[in-house]
C-alpha positions in Angstrom: 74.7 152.6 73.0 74.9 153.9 76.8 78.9 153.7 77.6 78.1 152.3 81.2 76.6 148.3 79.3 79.2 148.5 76.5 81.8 145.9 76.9 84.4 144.7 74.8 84.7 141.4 73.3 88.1 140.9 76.0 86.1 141.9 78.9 83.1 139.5 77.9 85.9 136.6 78.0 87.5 137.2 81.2 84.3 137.7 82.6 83.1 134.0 81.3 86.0 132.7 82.0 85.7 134.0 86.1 82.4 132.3 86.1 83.0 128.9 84.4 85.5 129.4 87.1 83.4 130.0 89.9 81.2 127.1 88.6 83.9 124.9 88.7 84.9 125.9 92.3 81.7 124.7 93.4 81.4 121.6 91.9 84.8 120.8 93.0 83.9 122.3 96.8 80.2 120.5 96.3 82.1 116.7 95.2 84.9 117.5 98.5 82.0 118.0 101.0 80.8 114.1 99.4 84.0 112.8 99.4 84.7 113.8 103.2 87.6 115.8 104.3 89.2 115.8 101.1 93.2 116.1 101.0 92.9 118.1 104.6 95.5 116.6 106.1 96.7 117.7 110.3 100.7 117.8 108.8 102.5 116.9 106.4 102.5 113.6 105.2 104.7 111.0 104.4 102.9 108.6 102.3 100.0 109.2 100.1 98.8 105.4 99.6 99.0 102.1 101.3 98.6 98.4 100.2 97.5 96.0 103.6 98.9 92.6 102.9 96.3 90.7 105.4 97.8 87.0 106.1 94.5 85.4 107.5 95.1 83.0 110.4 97.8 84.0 112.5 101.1 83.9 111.4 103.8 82.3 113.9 105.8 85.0 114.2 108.9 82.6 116.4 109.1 81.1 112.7 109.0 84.0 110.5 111.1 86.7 111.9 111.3 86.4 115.6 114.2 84.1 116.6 114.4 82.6 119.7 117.1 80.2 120.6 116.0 79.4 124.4 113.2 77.8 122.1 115.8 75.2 121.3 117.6 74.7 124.2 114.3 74.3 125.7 112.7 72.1 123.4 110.0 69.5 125.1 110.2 71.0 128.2 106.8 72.5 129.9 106.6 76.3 130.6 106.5 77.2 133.6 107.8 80.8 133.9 104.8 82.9 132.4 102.2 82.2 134.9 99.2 80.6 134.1 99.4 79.3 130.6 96.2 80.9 128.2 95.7 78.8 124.9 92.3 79.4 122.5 91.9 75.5 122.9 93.0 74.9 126.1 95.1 72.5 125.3 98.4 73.5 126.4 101.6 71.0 125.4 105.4 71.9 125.5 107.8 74.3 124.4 109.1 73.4 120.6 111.3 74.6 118.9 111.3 76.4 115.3 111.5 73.8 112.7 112.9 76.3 110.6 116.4 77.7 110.1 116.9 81.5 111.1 119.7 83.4 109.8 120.6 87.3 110.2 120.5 89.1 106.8 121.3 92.2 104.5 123.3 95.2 106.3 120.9 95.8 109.2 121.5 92.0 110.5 117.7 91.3 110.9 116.6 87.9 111.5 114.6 86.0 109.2 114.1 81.8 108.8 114.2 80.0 106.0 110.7 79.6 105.5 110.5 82.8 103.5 113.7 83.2 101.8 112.5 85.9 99.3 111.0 88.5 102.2 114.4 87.6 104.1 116.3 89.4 101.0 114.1 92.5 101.9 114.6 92.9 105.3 116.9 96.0 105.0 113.7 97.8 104.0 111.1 96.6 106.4 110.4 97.8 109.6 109.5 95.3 112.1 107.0 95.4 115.1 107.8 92.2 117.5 105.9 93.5 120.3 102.2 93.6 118.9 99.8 92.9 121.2 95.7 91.9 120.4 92.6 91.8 122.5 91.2 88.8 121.2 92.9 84.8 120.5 89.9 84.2 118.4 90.5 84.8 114.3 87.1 86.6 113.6 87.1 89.1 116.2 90.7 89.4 116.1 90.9 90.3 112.4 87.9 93.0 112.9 90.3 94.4 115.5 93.0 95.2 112.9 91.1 95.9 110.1 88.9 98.1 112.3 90.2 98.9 115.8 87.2 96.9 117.3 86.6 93.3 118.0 83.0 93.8 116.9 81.9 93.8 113.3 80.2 97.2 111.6 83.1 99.8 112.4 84.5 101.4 109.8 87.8 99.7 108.5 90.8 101.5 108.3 90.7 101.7 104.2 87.3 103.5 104.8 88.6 106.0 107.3 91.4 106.9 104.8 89.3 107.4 101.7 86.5 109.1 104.3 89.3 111.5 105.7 91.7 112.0 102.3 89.4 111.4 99.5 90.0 110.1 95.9 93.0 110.6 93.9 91.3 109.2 90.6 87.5 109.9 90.0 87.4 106.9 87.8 88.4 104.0 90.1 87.5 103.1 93.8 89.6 105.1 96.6 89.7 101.5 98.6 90.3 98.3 96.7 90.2 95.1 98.5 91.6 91.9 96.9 90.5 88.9 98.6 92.4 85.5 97.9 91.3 83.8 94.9 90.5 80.4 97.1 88.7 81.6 99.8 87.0 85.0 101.5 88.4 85.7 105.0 86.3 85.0 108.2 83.9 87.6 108.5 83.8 88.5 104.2 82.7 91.6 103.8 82.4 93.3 106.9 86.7 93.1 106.8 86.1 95.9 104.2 82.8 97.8 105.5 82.1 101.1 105.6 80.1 100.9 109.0 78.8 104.1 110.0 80.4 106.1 107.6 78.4 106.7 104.4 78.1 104.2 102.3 80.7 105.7 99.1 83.6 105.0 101.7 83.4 101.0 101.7 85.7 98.9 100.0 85.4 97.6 96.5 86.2 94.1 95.8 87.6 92.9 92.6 87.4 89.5 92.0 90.6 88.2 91.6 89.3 85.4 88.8 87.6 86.1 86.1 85.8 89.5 85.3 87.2 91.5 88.6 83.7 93.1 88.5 80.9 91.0 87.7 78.5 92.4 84.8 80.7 95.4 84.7 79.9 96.0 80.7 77.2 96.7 78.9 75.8 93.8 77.2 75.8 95.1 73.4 71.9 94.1 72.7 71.2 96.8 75.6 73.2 99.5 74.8 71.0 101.6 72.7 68.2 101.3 75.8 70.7 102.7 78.1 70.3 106.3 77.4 66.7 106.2 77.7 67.1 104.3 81.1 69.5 106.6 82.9 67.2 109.8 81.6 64.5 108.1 83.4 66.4 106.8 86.8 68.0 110.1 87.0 64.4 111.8 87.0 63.5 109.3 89.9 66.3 110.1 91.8 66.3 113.6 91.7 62.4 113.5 92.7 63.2 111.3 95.5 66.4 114.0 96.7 63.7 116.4 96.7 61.1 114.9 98.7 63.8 113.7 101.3 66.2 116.5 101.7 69.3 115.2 104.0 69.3 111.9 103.0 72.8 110.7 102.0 71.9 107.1 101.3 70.5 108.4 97.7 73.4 110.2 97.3 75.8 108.0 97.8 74.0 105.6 95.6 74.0 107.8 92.8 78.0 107.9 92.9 78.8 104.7 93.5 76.5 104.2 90.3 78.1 107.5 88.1 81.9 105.4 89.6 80.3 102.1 88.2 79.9 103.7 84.6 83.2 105.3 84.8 85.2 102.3 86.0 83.6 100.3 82.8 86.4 101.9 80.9 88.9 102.6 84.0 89.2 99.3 85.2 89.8 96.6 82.6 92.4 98.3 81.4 94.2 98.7 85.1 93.9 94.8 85.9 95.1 93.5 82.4 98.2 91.9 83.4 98.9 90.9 80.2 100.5 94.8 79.3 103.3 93.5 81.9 106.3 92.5 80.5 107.7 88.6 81.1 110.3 89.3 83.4 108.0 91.1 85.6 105.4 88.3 85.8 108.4 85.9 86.6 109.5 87.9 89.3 106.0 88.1 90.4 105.4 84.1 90.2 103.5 83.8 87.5 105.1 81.1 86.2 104.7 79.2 89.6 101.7 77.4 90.6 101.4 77.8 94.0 102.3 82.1 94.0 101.1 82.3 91.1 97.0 83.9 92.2 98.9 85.7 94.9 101.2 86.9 92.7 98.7 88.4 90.3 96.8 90.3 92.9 100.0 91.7 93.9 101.1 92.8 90.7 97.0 94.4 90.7 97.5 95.7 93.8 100.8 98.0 92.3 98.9 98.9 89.1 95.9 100.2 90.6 98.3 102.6 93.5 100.3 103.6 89.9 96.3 104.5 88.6 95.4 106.8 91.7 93.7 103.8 94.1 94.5 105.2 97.5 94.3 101.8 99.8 94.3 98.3 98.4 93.4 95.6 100.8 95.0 92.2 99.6 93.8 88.5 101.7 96.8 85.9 101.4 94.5 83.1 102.9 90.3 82.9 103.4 88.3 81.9 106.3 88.3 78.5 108.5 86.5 75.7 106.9 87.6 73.1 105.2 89.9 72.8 103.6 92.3 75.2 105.5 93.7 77.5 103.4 95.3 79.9 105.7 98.0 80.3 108.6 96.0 78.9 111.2 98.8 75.8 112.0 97.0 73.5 114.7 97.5 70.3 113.5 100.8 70.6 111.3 102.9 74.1 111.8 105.3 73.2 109.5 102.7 71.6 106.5 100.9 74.3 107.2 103.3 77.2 106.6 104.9 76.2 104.0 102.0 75.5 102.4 101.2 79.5 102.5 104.6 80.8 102.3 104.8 79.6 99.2 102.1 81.1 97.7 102.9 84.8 99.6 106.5 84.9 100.3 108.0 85.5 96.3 104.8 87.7 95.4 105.3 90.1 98.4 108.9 90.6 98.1 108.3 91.1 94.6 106.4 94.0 95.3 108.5 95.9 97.8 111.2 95.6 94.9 108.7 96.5 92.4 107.7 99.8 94.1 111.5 100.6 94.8 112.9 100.2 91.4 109.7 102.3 90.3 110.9 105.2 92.8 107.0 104.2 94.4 108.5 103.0 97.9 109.6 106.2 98.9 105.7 107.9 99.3 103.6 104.1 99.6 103.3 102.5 103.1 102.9 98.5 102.9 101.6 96.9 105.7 102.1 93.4 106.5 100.0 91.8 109.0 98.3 89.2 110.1 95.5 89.0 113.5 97.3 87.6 115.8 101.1 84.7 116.4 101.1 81.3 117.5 102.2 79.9 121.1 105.7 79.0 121.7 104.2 75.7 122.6 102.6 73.1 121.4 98.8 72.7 121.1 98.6 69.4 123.1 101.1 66.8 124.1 103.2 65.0 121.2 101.9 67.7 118.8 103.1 69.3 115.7 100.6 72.6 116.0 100.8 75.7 117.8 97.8 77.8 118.9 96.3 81.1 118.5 98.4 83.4 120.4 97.8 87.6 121.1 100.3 88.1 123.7 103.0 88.7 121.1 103.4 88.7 117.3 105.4 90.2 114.6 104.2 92.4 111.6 106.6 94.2 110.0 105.9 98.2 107.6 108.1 99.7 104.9 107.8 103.2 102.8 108.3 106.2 103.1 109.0 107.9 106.7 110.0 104.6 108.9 113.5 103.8 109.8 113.8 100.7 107.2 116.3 97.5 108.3 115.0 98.8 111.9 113.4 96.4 114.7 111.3 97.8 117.5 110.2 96.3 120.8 110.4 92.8 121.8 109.1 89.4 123.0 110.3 87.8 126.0 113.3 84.7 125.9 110.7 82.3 124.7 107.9 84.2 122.7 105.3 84.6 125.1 104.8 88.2 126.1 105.4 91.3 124.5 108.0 92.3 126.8 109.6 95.2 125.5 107.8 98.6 124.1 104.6 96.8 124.0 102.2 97.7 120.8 98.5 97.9 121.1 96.4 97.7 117.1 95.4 101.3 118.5 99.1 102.5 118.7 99.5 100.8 115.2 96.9 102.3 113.5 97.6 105.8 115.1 101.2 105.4 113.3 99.6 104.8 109.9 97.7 107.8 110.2 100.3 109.9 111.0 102.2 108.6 108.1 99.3 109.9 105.8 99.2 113.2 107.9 96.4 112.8 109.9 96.2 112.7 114.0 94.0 110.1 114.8 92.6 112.1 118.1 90.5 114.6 115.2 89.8 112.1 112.1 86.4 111.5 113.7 82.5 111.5 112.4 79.5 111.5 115.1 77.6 108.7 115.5 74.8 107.7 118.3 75.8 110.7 120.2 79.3 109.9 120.1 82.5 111.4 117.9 83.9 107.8 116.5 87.4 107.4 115.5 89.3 104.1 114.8 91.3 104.3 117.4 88.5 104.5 119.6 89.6 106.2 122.9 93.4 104.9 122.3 96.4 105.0 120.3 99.7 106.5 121.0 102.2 107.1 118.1 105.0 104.5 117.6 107.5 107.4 117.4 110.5 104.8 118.0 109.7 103.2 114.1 109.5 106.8 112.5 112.3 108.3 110.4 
């Protein structure tokens, strides 16, 4: 044998081994260039997943967290000292005050009323926004706005620009979950989770929150054995069909959300069976109490599926605006109304931030609370017991990792009206969740109709005043 094609047996290995290496390589470069701009991020993060609790219908922010006692010693009296008054309705009434207690709590002395008396246990670890400021007073444009930076529907959302711009961290479940409330979807369904013009892998995936939480997601057992045979055949189609229409994505991205679909038949009933958690977790959840109780269970989902690898989870406390109202939107009744749907959000979502902390999960998640827009500081009509849409001024409130927690930044003025101090735009919001997942929201961009998108649009300065 010629010495220069004689190689040993070790040689042969390493030699295999390089290549099933290099093969490897460029799968894994091959699924990255799918997946987006996979784990690139612009600096170091600070979080690596977020759950979005979305309160649908405009929360009244000067009876949650925003106290304002010139509300009381101006109670019935007409506003006069912001200018023309603008209400949704046009229906302007008087100034009335909170029908809620508010009391300072925990170390950081953060208001909170009595409305939510679990989430006021937790304020030392949120970090509240009380000068947020939206572009529209009308829900369904308004809640595009923060789901998507736009007031029109078909932009990306912000869980699409996250799984578009950091990728998957488990192959066998969705990067972006949404969890809409078991009574009702929220005004505008499905396009609150759309992809819009990014490819089509990067939408959301709803669970249903009853029932299956993915319709026909096993095999029926009289079909199994005709499976095989089917996917040899579809995947002949498909790969005919790449090759007579190179560039395509649309095919592509079918493909995985299909090869995801097979995996997540034995990924996902095992991440939303509640029943491995143990009683006194379910308790603390409110499990045991009616009204939290479906609230509570997409909650406790929304923690096992960041434990699995899920990178965003969306969850809806409170649907869209017909009858019956299930959501924040107090016209008629304020107080009714909100304690209606506290009581089915406030345990479950302090549950959660406890949850994540006494799992050591808080410290690298970002929750976001939020909701589209606050109500006015005054009544929608004469001798009412509403308040209107209001974008002038609200409250949301983050906590995780790299905010100052038990912290409160900017302000509303003496009665609620205007965001006064430090005023926040969605823009500046959303540019601050980026940079808590390391990316700068100026270069996380994708071309479309001649134009480099981005979900801040042309906006969005960094809330550096929140940041750790």
């Amino acid at each position: 044998m010629n010495d220069r094609t004689h190689i040993s047996r070790r040689d042969l290995l390493a030699t295999g081994a390089y290549g099933l290496g290099s093969i490897a390589l460029t799968a894994l470069l091959a699924e990255e260039a799918a997946a987006g701009q996979k784990f690139r991020t612009h600096f170091p993060p600070k979080v690596k997943r977020v759950i979005q609790i979305f309160c649908c219908g405009g929360v009244s922010h000067i009876d949650t967290f925003d106290y304002k006692p010139e509300l009381e010693r101006q109670n019935g009296k007409t506003l006069t000292s912001k200018g023309k008054i603008d209400t949704f309705f046009g229906e302007p009434g008087t100034l009335m005050a909170s029908p809620f207690a508010f009391k300072q709590h925990g170390k950081s002395g953060l208001w909170a009323s009595d409305l939510l008396p679990h989430l006021a246990e937790c304020v030392d670890d949120l970090t509240f926004i009380y000068s947020m400021k939206a572009i529209s007073s009308n829900h369904t444009p308004a809640t595009f706005q923060m789901n998507s930076g736009f007031t029109m529907n078909g932009f990306p959302t912000l869980g699409s620009w996250l799984s578009y711009g950091l990728g998957t961290m488990n192959e066998d479940l969705p990067t972006f979950v949404v969890l809409p409330d078991p009574r009702q979807l929220p005004a505008g369904g499905s396009i609150n989770w759309t992809s819009g013009f990014l490819p089509a892998t990067h939408q959301g995936v709803a669970f249903r929150t009853t029932g299956d939480p993915i319709p026909s997601l096993a095999t029926p057992a009289d079909a199994r054995s005709a499976r095989g045979d089917s996917a040899a055949l579809l995947a002949a189609m498909n790969k005919g069909f790449a090759e007579r229409n190179p560039g395509d994505s649309a095919l592509s991205a079918r493909v995985r959300a299909y090869e995801l679909a097979a995996r997540m038949q034995t990924s996902v009933p095992e991440a939303v069976d509640l029943e491995q958690e143990p009683e006194h977790i379910r308790k603390m959840y409110g499990l045991d109490v009616p009204a939290a109780a479906p609230f509570g269970r997409n909650c406790i989902m929304a923690r096992r599926l960041l434990e699995r690898g899920v990178r965003f989870v969306q969850v809806f406390n409170g649907g869209a605006f017909s009858a019956p109202r299930v959501n924040w939107d107090a016209h008629e009744d304020l107080v009714s109304n909100h304690k209606t749907q506290a009581a089915t959000m406030d345990q479950p979502v302090a549950a959660l931030l406890k949850d994540l902390k006494q799992r050591g999960m808080l410290h690298d998640t970002l929750i976001l609370w939020t909701t589209e827009f606050g109500r006015t500081p005054i009544t929608q009509g004469l001798k009412s017991k509403g308040r209107d849409h209001h974008h002038h001024g609200y409250t949301i409130w983050m906590a995780g990792g790299g905010l100052k927690p038990g912290f409160g930044y900017g302000a509303t003025d003496d009665v609620g009206y205007y965001a006064s101090e430090n005023p926040v735009s969605v823009y500046d919001f959303h540019a601050t969740v980026l940079k808590l997942l390391g990316i700068d929201h100026k270069r996380l961009t994708f071309y479309h109709n001649g134009i480099q998108r981005r979900l801040t649009d042309v906006h969005g300065e960094i809330i550096d005043g929140i940041l750790a």
